[in-house]
C-alpha positions as YAML, in Angstrom:
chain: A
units: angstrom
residues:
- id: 1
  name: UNK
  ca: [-4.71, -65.97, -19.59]
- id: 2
  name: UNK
  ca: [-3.95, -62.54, -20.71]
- id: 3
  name: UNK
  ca: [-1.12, -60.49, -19.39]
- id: 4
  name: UNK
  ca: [-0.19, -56.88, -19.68]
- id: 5
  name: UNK
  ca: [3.01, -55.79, -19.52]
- id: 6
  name: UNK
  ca: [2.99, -52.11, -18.56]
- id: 7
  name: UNK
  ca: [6.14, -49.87, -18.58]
- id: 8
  name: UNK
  ca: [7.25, -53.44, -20.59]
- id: 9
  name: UNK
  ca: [11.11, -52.36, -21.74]
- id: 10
  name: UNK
  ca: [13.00, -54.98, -23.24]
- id: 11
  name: UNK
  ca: [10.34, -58.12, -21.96]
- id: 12
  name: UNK
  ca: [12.09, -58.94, -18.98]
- id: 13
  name: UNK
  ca: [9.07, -59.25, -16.38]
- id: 14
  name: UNK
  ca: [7.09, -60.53, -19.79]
- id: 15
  name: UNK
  ca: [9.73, -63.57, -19.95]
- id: 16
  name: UNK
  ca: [8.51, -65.01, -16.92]
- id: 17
  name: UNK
  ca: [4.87, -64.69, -16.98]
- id: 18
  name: UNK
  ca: [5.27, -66.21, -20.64]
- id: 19
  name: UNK
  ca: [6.88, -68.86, -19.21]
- id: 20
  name: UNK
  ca: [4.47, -69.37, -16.04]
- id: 21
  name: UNK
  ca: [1.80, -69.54, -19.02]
- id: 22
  name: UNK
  ca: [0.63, -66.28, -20.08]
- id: 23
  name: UNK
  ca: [0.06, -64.91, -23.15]
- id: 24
  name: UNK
  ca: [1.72, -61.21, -22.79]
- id: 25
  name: UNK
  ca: [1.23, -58.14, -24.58]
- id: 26
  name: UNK
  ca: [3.71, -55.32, -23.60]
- id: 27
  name: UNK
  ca: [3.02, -51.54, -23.71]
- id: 28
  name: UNK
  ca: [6.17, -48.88, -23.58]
- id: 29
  name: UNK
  ca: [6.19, -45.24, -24.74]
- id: 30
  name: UNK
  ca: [9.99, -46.13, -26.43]
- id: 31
  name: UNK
  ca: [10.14, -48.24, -29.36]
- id: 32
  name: UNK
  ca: [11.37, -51.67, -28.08]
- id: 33
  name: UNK
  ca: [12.38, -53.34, -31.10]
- id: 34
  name: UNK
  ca: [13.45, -56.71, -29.55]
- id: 35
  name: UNK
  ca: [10.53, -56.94, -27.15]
- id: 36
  name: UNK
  ca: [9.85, -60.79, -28.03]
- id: 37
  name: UNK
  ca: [5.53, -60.28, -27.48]
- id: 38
  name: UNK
  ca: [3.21, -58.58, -29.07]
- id: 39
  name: UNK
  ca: [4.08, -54.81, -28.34]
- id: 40
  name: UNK
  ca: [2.59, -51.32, -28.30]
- id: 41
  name: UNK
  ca: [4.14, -48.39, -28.59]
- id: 42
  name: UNK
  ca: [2.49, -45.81, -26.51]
- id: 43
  name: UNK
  ca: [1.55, -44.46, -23.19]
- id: 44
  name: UNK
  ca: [0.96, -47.10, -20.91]
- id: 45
  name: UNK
  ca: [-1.04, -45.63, -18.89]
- id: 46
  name: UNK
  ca: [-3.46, -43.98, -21.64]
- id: 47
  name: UNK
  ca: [-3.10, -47.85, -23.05]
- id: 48
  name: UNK
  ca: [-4.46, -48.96, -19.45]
- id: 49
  name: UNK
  ca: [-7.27, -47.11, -19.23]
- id: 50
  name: UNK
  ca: [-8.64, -47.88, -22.69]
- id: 51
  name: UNK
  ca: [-7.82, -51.90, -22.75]
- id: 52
  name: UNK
  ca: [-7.29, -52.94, -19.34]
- id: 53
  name: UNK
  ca: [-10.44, -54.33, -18.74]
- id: 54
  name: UNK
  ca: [-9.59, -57.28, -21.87]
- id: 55
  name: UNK
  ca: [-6.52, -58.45, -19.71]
- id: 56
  name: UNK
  ca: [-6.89, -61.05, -16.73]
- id: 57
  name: UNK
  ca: [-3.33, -59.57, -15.28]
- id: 58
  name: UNK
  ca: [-1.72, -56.69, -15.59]
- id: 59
  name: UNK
  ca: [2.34, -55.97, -14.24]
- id: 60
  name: UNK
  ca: [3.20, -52.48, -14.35]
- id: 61
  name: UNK
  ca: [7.25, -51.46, -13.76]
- id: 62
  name: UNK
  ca: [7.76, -47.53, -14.37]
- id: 63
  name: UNK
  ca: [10.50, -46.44, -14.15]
- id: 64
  name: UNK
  ca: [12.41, -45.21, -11.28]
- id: 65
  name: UNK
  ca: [14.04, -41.68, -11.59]
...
């Protein structure tokens, strides 16, 4: 199963749907350079709307001002 990993920071959340099984690709506008998945660096939500529908999950975190 496919996992994305909106918002994705450092891999965190990722961590533990990679270890429940998934296979996780993580989408952050920063540059996460230890992010341990496959990564994208871009808007997540722009990222959402054009390849959410080849995902089975998706976990979004923004962040919280």
């Amino acid at each position: 199963m496919k996992l994305l990993d909106l918002f994705c920071c450092g891999g965190g959340a990722g961590m533990g749907y990679h270890r429940a099984g998934f296979d996780v690709t993580g989408v952050d506008i920063a540059h996460q350079p230890r992010y341990p998945f496959q990564f994208i660096q871009g808007d997540a939500l722009e990222y959402l709307a054009a390849h959410g529908h080849e995902f089975d999950a998706i976990h979004a975190s923004p962040p919280c001002q």
